[in-house]
N, C-alpha and C positions, 0 to 999 in steps of 0.2 A: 099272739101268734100261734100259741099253744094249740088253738080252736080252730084253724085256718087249714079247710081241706084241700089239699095239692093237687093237680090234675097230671102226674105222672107216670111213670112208666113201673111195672113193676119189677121188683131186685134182679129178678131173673132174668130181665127181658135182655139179650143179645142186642140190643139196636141201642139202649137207655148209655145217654152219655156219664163215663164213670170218673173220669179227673176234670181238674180248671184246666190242664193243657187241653184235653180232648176239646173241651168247649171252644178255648183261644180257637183252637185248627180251626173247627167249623164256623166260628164266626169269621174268620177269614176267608173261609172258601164261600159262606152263602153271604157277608157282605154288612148285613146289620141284623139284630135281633133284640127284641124285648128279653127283660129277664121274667117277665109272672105271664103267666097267660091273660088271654085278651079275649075281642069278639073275632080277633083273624085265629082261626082253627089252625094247631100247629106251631103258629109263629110266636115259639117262648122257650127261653133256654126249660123253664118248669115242665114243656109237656115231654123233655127229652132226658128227662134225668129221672132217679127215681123218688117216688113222693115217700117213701118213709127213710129218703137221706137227710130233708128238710131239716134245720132249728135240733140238731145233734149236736151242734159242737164240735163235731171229728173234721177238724181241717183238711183230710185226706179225701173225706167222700160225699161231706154236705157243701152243696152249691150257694147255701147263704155265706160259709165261710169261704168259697172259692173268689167270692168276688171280688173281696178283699188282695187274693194273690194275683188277680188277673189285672186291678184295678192297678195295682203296681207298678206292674209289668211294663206296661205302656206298649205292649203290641196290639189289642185294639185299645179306642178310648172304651170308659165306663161315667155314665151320669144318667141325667133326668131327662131323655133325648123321644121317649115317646107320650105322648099325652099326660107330660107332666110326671112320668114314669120311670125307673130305671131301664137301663140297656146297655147293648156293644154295640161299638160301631168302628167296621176296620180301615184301616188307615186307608185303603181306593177309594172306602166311599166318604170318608172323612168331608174331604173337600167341598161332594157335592152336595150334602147335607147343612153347611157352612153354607156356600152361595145360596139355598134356598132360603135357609132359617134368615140367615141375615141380610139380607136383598140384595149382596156383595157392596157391604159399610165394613170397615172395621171397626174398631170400637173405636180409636182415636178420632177416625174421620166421620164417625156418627157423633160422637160428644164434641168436636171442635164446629160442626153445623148446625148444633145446638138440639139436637133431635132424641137424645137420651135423657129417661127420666131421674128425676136428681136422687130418688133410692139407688135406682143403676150405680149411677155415677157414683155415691156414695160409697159402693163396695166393689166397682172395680179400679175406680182409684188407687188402691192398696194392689193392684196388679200389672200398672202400667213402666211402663221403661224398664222391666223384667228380664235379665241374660236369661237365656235357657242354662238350665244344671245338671252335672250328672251324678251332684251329690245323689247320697241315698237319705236324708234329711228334707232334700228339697231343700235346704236354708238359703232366705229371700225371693223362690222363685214360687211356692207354694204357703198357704195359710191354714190354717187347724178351722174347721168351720166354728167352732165356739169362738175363737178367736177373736175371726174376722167378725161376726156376732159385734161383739163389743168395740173392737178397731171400727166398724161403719157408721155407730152410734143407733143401731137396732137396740131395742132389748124396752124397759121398764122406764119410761119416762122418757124414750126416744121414737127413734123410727116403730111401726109396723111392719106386721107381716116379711119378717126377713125368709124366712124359708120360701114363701111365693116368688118374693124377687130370684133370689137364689136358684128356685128351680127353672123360671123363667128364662134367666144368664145361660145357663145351660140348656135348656129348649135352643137357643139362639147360637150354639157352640160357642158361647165364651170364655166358657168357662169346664170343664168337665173335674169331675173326682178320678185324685190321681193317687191315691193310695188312701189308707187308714192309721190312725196312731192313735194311743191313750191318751189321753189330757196327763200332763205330770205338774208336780206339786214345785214348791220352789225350791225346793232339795234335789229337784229331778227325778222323784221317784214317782215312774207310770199308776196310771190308776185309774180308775171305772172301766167303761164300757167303750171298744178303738169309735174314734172319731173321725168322718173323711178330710180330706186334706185336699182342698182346691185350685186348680191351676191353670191358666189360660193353654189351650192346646197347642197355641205358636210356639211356648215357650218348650213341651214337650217336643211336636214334630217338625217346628222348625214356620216359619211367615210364606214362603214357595210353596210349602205341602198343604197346609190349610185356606191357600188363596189360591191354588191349581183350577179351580173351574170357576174363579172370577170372569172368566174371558166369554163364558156362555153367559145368557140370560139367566135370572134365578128362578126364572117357571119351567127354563130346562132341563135344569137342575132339579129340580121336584117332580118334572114328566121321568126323567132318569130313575129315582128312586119310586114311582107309583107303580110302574111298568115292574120294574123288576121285584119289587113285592109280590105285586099282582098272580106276575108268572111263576113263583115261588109258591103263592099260600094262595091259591083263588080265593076268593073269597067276595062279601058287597064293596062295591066300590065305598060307601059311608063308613065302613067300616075299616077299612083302609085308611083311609083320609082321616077320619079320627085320630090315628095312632100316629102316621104321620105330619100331619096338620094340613091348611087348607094351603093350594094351588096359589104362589104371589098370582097377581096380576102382571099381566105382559105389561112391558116398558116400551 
């Protein structure tokens, strides 16, 4: 990461976003945002912050450590929601990003029509019949990715490729990163490097909020979010649509 040049703003610049709250604001006023830049000019929390805050460590003013506090938060989501990519995405547009990604299935009613792949099923199994919590633990409603790792039967003589599924779950809103925590020892004492912590979105904002624009189409849904990109970041249409993904087909 050490090597990795930033495309952002300099220290001084008056415009360059300075805290995780300022970011929170603005992803709620403009709606969704990638967090690294892309081919859409603009459209990344990186071109708006400053590039020599990057991979410091100071909780206060680097954006790699904000998204940790943001991810927490839960006033937007945070995951793998653009081409495979992290992002935020604020709770208006929550929904319609849900009806597009998922063709308006939920999960139970995609796995009980038998149309979820059995990696899927594998690791959101460990998610379903979930109360929402307001612990700050998340206990029972959230899982430690290493974890879940081992609970789906990924790893070393099991399943493959868990992090593709995983990012995948989260392409499709089922899942998003709802905070960070250390792996801890079985004395309970924290250790390594925090690790995210996974949650189905229903159980943060609730089955009504996240199935709000079930009632449109989910090409609607996706004309909603191209359009208002579009008019946000011009940019190529292909280029767009990458980070987003492709147009369902009309139903």
């Amino acid at each position: 990461m050490a090597d990795w040049t930033m495309k952002g703003l300099n220290w001084d610049n008056p415009l360059r976003i300075r805290t995780a709250d300022a970011l929170t604001a603005w992803v709620q006023e403009i709606g969704f945002l990638p967090f690294f830049a892309n081919e859409v000019p603009g459209f990344s929390a990186e071109e708006h912050t400053a590039s020599r805050a990057w991979w410091t460590g100071n909780r206060s003013t680097d954006p790699w450590e904000w998204r940790e506090e943001i991810a927490a938060s839960h006033v937007v989501a945070y995951g793998k929601f653009f081409d495979g990519r992290a992002g935020f995405i604020s709770g208006q547009w929550l929904p319609y990003f849900a009806n597009a990604r998922r063709l308006g299935w939920d999960f139970d009613g995609k796995w009980q029509d038998g149309r979820v792949p059995a990696r899927e099923k594998a690791i959101m199994e460990h998610f379903m019949n979930v109360e929402s919590t307001d612990d700050p633990e998340f206990t029972g409603a959230a899982i430690l990715s290493t974890e879940l790792k081992k609970m789906a039967g990924f790893g070393k003589g099991g399943e493959k490729n868990f992090p593709g599924i995983l990012t995948g779950l989260q392409m499709q809103l089922y899942l998003v990163i709802a905070g960070f925590r250390k792996r801890r020892t079985k004395a309970g004492k924290d250790y390594g490097m925090p690790v995210s912590l996974l949650m189905t979105p229903e159980s943060i904002w609730g089955y009504e909020a996240m199935t709000a624009a079930y009632k449109e189409a989910p090409h609607e849904s996706w004309q909603r979010i191209f359009e208002h990109t579009r008019k946000l970041w011009p940019a190529e249409d292909a280029a767009i649509i990458r980070l987003i993904g492709k147009m369902p087909a009309e139903q």
